[in-house]
N, C-alpha and C positions, 0 to 999 in steps of 0.2 A: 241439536245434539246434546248428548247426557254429559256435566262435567266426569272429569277422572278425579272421582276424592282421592285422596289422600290423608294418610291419619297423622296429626302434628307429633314430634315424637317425645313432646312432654304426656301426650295421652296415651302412646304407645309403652311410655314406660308405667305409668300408671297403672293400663290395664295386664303387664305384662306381672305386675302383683298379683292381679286377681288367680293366679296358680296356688299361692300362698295359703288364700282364703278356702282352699276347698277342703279340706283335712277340717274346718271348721263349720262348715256347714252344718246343718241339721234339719232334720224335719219336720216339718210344722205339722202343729195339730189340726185336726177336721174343722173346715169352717163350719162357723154355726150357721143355724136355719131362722131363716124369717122368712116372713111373707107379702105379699103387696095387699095392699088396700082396696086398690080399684087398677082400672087400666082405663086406658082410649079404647076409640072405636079400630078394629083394624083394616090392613092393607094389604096388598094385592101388586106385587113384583110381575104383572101379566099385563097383557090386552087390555083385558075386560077390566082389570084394575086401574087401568090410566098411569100402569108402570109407578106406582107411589111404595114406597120402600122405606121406612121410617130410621133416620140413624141418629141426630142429636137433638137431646130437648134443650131448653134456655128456660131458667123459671125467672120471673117476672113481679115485683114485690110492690104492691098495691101503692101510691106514697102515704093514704092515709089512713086504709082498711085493708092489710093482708089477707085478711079473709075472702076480698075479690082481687086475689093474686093471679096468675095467668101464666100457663106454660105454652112456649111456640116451641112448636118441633118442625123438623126440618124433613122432606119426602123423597130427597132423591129428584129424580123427575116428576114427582107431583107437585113441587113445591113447598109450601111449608102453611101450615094448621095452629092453630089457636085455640087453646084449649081452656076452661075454667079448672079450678080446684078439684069438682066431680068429676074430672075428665069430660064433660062434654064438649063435643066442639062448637066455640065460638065464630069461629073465621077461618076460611079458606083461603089462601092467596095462590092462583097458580104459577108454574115460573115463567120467567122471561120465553119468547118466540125465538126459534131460530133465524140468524139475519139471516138477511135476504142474498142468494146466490148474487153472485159479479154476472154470470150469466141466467138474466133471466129465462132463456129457452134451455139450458140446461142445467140439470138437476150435479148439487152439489154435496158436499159431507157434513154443513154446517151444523151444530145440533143448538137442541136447547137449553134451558139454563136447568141448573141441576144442582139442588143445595145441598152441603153435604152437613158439617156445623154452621152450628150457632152459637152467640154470647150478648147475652144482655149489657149494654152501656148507658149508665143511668145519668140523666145532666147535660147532656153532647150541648155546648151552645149551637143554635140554629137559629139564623133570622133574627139574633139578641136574646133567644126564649130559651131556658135550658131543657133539652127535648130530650127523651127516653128512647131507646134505639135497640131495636134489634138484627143486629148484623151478621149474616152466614157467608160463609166463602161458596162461589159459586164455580162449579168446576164445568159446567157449561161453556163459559164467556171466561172462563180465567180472570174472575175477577171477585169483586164484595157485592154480595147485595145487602141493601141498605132499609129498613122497615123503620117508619115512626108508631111511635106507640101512643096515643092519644085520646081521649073523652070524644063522642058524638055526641048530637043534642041531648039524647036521654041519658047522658053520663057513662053508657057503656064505652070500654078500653078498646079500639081495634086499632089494627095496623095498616100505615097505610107505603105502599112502596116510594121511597125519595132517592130510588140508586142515581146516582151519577153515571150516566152512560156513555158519556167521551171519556171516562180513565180508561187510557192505556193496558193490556195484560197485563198481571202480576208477574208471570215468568215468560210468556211467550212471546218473540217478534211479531207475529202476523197470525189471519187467521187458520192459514192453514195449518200452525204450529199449536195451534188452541187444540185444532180438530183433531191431532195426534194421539192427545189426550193427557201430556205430562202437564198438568194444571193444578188451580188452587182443589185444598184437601181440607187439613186438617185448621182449626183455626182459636187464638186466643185472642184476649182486647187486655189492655192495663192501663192506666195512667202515667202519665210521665211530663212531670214540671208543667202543667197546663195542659197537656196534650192528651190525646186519645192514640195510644199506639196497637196497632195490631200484628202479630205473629201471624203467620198463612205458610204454611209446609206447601209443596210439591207434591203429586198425584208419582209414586214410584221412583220416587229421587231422595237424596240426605239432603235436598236446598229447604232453605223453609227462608222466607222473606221478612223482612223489617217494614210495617207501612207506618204511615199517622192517616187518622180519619180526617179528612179536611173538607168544608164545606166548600159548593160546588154555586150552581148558577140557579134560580129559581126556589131555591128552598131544595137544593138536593142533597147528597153526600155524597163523597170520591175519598179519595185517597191521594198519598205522593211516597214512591220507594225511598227509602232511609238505607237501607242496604239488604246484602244477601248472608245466610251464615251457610257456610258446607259442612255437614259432618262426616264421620267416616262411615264404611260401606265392611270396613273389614279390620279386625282385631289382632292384638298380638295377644296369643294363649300360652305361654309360657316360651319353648323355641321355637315354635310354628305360628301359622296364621289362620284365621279363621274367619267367613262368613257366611250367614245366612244362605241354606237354600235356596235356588231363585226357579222359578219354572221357566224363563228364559235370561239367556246372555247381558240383556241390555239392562232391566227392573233392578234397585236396589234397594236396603228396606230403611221402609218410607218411615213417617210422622204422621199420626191421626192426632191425639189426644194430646191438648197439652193444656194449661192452667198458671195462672199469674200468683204470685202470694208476696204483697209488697210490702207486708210486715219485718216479711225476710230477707228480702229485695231477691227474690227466688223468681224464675221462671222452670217452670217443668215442660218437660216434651217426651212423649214416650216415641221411640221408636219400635216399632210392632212386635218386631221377631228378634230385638236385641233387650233393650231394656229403657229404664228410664233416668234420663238427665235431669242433673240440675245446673242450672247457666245463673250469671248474675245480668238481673233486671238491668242495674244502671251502667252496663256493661258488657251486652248479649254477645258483640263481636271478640271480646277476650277470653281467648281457648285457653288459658291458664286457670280462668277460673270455670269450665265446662267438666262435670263429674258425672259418670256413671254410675250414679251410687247403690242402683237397684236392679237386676238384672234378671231376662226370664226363662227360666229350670233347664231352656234347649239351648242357651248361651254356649257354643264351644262346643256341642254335639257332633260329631263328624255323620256323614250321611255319603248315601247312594242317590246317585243323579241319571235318571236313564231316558232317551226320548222316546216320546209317543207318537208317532208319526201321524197313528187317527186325530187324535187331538191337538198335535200342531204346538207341542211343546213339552219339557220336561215331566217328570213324574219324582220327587221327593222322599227318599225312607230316611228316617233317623235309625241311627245308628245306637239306639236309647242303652245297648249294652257296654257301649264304646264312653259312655258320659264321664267327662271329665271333673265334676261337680261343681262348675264353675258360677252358675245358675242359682235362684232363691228358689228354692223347693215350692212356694206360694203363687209363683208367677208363673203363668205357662201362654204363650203367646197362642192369640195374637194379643199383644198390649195395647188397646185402644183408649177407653175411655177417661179421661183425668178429672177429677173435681177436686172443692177444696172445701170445706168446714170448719167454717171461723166461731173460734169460739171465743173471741177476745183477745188482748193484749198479746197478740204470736199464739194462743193456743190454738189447738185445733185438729184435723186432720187430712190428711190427703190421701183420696181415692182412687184406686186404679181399677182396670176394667182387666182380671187375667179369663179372658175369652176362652181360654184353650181349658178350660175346666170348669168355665160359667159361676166364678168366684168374685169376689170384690178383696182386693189386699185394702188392708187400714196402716200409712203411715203417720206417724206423728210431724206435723209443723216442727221446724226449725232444721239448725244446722244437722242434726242427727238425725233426722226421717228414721227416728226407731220405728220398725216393723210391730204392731199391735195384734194384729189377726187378721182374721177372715171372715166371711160373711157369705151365704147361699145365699138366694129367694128362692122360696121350694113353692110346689103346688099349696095352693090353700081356697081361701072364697074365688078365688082368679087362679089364673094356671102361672105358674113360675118364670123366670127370667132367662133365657139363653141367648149363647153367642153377642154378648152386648158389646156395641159398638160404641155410645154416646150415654152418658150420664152427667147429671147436676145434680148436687146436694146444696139444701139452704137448711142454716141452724135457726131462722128467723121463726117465729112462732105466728101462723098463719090459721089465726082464726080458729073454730071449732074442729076445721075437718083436720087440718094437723098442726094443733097446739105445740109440739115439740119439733117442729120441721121436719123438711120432707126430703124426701131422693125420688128421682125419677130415671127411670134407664129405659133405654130402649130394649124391648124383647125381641130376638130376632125369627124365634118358633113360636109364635102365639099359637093356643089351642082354647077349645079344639078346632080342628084342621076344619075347613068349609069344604062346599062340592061346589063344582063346576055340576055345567048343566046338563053334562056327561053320566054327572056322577063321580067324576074323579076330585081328587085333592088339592087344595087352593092351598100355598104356602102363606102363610100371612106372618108381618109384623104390628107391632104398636107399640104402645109405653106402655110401662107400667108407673103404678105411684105408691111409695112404700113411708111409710109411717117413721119417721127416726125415734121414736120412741123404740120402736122393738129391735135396731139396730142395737141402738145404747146398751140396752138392757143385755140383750146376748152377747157383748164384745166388754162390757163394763167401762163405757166411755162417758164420761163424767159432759154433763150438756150446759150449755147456755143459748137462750135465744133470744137476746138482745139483738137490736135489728139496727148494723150499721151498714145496710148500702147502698144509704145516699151520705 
């Protein structure tokens, strides 16, 4: 069963400001254009594709030549890919099998594993050895899957899987509560006093979980819950209340994207179709210190709710004439992807993914997450960026192919479109890899690519 949030009513009065702020609004200029570099190979949401759906990358920083730096992206149900600098792919890893039904002569709901993010952890002690990890929330198995990142005899990097397979669900009792589907989603890693902590959101809930990575039996990796945080599900808009459209009664909006910044002792969570938090790191459970500080353009929108009977669930209009302007004119959900760009000493920046107009917002690091601009990927040598779910940015200066660090996003419309064998149109995703050079230059964001993360 879905908890009943509730909004604390120190944030209730907080956002009951946000009325104040709309007389103050204004609209932001056109994001500028850039381009990608190169992309992956792409994917196929179908049969004949092996159901592989691309949604977060994790870049991977060489320890002693960036230049053979490495990004893993994550497939959905295909698992997750390895990829070099050129984009080509390295390694394939498929996911986890579905267990095995309780009756073997009868067929069950079990499914399989299905990654959705990733986050690179550099260091993890393992076995006494400090080991490089690449970790996705598996929404399969409601749980982590766990990849070492490693040298073979001829020195290439691949990954090899060390999940810990007796941890317990993230959120669920049992399997049948797995197979419902409210499971692990959205996911970050931090540090904390020696530990490795992970952030893991809920699949259509405001829970998002507290773990530590902890080493398991054989050279594996698990985890143990620290606690749960609940957010709220619905707003106070001035005298009235307000939340998100839902296309059914029970779904509330979720947590995909979120990013650690422990310069600030900041942790960020975007919630999709609300906006984006900031919580303290050394103090995730204290809603005193939980800020909505960024919000996106449909925040407070009143709408039309009507059911579809063919399709077996609501049908959503905003009411865009009815807007209360409660919203950042730059953000337009869905708000998924979070990254962070360290440019030294607290500077930097923080990325969001606003889906809902195939944009990137530019905040500044610190307490004031000043608003800098925006940013397209447009057509260029490679077809352009949409609908992005999952993006990383690294300031670190990665060899020849990008000297000035990179972004990688996932594309959700890759083109051009392929044929089925029909002749008809293959929807495809993949990455793309975009050059920070030509972010900087069209946003005027001053760089550094000292390379601290290890």
């Amino acid at each position: 069963m879905i908890p009943n949030y509730r909004l604390p009513a120190s944030l209730s009065t907080t956002l009951c400001a946000l009325t104040l702020l709309a007389s103050a609004q204004v609209l932001s200029a056109a994001p500028a254009s850039v381009q990608a570099t190169l992309e992956t190979r792409p994917h196929f949401d179908e049969a004949a594709g092996n159901f592989t759906d691309v949604d977060d990358p994790a870049i991977w920083v060489h320890p002693s030549r960036p230049g053979s730096s490495l990004v893993a992206g994550t497939l959905k149900e295909g698992g997750l890919d390895l990829y070099t600098l050129e984009g080509k792919l390295r390694q394939h890893l498929p996911p986890r099998p579905a267990p095995s039904c309780a009756n073997a002569d009868s067929p069950c709901d079990n499914v399989a594993g299905r990654l959705n993010n990733a986050e690179i952890v550099y260091a993890f002690p393992l076995q006494g050895k400090p080991t490089d990890l690449v970790v996705a929330s598996d929404r399969g198995f409601d749980s982590l899957a766990v990849f070492a990142l490693g040298a073979d005899d001829s020195g290439q990097y691949r990954l090899e899987d060390i999940t810990d397979t007796t941890a317990r669900p993230i959120f669920s009792a049992d399997q049948a509560a797995v197979n419902a589907g409210y499971t692990a989603y959205g996911l970050a890693t931090y540090g904390d006093q020696g530990s490795t902590m992970v952030l893991v959101s809920q699949n259509s809930t405001t829970r998002v979980a507290l773990l530590e990575l902890k080493e398991g039996a054989n050279g594996s990796v698990g985890f143990t819950h620290r606690a749960y945080l609940d957010f709220p599900h619905e707003f106070a808009t001035g005298e009235s209340r307000w939340a998100p459209c839902s296309d059914d009664d029970i779904d509330r909006p979720q947590f995909e994207g979120m990013v650690a910044d422990p310069a600030h002792n900041a942790l960020y969570l975007a919630q999709e179709d609300v906006g984006i938090w900031r919580i303290a790191m050394d103090a995730p459970q204290d809603r005193e210190q939980w800020q909505l500080f960024a919000r996106a353009a449909e925040f407070g929108v009143p709408y039309d709710r009507q059911w579809d009977e063919n399709a077996g669930e609501y049908n959503c209009t905003l009411l865009t004439e009815e807007n209360p302007g409660l919203g950042d004119p730059h953000l337009h959900a869905d708000l998924e992807g979070l990254t962070l760009y360290d440019a030294g000493d607290g500077n930097g920046y923080l990325l969001i993914s606003s889906q809902g107009d195939n944009s990137v917002a530019v905040y500044e690091r610190g307490a004031g997450n000043r608003y800098l601009g925006s940013f397209r990927v447009e057509d260029g040598s490679v077809d352009g960026v949409q609908e992005t779910d999952g993006m990383m940015v690294t300031n670190v200066a990665l060899g020849e192919a990008f000297p000035a660090g990179l972004l990688v996003m996932h594309d959700g419309d890759d083109q051009p479109t392929a044929q089925e064998g029909s002749g008809g149109p293959r929807e495809a995703t993949n990455f793309k890899f975009i050059d920070w050079a030509s972010i900087s230059k069209a946003l005027n964001l001053p760089m550094d690519t000292g390379n601290r993360v290890r």
